[in-house]
Backbone as ProteinMPNN parsed JSONL, in Angstrom:
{"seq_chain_A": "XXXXXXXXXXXXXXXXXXXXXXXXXXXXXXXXXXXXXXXXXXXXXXXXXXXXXXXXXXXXX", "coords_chain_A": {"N_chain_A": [[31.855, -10.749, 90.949], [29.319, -11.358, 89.855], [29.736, -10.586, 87.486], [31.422, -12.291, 86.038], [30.082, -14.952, 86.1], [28.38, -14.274, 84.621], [30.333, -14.244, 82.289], [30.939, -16.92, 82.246], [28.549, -17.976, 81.432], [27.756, -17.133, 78.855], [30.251, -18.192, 77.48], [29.793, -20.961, 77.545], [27.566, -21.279, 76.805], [26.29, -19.752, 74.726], [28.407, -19.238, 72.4], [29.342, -21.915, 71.795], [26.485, -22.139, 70.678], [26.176, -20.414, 68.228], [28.788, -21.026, 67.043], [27.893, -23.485, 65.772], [25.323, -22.583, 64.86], [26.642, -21.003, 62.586], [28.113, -22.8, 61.079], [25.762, -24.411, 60.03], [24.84, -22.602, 58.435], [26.742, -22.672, 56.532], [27.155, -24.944, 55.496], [24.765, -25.871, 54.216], [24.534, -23.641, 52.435], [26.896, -24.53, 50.875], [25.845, -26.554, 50.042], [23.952, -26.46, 48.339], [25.093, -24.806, 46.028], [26.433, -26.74, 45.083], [24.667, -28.95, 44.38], [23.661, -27.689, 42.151], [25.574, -27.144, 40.537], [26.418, -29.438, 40.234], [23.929, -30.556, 39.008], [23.547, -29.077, 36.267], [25.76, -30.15, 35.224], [25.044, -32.889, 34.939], [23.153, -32.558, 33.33], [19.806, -33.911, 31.215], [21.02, -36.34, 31.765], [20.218, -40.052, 32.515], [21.135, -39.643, 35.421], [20.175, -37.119, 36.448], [17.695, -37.119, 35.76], [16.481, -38.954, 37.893], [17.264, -38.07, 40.484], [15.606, -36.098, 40.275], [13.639, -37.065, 40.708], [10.811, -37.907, 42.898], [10.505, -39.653, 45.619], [9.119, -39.883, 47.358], [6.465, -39.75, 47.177], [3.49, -41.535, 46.564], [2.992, -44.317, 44.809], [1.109, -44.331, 41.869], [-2.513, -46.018, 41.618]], "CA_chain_A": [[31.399, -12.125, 90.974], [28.521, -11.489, 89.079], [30.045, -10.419, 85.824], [32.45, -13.589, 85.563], [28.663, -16.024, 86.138], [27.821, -13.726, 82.881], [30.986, -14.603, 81.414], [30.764, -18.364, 82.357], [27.589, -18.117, 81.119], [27.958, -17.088, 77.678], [31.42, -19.375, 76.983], [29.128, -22.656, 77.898], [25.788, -21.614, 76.045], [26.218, -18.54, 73.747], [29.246, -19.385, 71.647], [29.056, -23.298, 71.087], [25.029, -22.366, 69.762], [26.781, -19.374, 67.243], [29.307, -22.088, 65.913], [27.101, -24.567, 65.023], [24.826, -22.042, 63.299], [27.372, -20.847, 61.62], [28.285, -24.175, 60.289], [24.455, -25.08, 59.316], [24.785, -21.769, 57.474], [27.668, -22.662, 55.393], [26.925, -26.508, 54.964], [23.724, -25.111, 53.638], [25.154, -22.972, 50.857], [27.975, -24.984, 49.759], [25.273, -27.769, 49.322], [22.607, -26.136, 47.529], [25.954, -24.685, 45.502], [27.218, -28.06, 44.882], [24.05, -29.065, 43.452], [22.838, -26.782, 41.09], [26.47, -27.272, 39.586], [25.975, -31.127, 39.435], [22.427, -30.747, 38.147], [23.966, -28.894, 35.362], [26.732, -30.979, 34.632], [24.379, -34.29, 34.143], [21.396, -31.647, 32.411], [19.547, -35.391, 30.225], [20.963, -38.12, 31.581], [19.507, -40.705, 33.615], [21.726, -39.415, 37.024], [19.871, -36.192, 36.464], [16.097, -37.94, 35.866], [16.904, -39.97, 39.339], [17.576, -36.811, 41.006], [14.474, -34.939, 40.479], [12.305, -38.113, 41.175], [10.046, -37.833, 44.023], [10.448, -40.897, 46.173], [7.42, -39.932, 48.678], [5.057, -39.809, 46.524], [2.89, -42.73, 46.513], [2.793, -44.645, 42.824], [-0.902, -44.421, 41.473], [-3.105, -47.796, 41.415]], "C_chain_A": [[30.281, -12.348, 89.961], [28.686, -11.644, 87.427], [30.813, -11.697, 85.338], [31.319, -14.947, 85.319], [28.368, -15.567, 84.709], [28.963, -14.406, 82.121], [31.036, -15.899, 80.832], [29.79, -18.699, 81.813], [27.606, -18.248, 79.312], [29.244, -17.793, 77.047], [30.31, -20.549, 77.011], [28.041, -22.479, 77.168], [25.94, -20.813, 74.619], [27.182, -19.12, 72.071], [29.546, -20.546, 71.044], [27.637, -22.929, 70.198], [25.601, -21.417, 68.259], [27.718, -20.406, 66.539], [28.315, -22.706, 65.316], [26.281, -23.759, 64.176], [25.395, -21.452, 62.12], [27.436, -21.97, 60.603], [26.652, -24.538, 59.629], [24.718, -23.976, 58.748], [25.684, -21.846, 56.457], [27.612, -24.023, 54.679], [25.719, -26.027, 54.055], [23.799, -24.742, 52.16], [26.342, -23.326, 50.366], [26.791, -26.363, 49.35], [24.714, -27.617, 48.247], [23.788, -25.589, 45.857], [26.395, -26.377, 44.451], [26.316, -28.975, 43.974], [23.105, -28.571, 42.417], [23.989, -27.227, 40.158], [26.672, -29.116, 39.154], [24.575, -31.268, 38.391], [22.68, -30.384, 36.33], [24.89, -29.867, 34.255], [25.819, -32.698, 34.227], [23.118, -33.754, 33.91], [21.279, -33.217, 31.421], [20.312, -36.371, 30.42], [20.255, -38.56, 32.682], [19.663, -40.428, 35.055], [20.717, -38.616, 36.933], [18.211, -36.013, 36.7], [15.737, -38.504, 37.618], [16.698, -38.733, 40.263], [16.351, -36.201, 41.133], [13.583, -35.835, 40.473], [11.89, -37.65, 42.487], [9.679, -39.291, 45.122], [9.165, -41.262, 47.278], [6.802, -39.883, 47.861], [4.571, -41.458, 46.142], [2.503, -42.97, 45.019], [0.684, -44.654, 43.091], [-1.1, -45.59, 40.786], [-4.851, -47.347, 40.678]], "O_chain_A": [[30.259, -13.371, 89.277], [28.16, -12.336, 86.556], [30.719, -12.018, 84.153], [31.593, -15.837, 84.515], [28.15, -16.344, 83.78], [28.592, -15.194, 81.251], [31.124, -16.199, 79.641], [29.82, -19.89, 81.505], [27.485, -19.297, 78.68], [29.118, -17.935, 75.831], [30.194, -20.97, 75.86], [27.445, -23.496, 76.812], [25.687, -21.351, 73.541], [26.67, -19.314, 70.969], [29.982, -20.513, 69.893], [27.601, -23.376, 69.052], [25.32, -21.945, 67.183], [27.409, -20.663, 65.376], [27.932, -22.311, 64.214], [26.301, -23.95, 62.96], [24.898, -21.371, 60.997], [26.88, -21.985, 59.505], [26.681, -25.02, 58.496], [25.243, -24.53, 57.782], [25.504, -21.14, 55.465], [27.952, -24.198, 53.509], [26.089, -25.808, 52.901], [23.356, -25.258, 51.135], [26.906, -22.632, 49.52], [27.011, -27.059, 48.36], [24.822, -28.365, 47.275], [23.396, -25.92, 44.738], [26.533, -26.648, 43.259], [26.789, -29.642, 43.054], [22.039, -29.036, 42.012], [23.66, -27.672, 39.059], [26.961, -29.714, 38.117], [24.38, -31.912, 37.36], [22.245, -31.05, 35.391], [24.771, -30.161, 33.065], [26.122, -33.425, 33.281], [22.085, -34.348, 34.219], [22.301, -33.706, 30.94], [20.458, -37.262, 29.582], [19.774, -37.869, 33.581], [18.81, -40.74, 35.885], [19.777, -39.252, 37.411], [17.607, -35.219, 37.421], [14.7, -38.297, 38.248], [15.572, -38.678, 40.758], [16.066, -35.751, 42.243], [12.471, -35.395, 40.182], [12.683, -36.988, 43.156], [8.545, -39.76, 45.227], [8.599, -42.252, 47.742], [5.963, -40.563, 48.451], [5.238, -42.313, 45.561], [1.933, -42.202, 44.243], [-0.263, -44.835, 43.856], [-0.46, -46.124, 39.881], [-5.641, -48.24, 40.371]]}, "name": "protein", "num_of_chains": 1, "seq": "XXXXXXXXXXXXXXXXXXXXXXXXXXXXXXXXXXXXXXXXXXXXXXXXXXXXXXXXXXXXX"}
């Protein structure tokens, strides 16, 4: 009885939290992937300027 509460246990908590980090681990590195190879591909133009702006930063008065 006990061991099947363990089993029940780990199906409902263990194995849904292990997907999902999986998935943040691969969303992750196909992003960071995805843009290094865009950054490249518009290296001097304006997309590329846009991109590496800093939108938090407060303009200076």
């Amino acid at each position: 009885m006990g061991g099947s509460v363990v089993i029940i246990i780990l199906l409902i908590v263990i194995v849904p939290v292990s997907i999902i980090m999986t998935g943040l681990l691969f969303s992750g590195l196909l992003g960071t992937v995805l843009q290094k190879e865009v950054d490249k591909e518009n290296q001097g133009t304006e997309l590329y300027d846009l991109s590496q702006k800093d939108f938090y930063q407060k303009p200076s008065s």
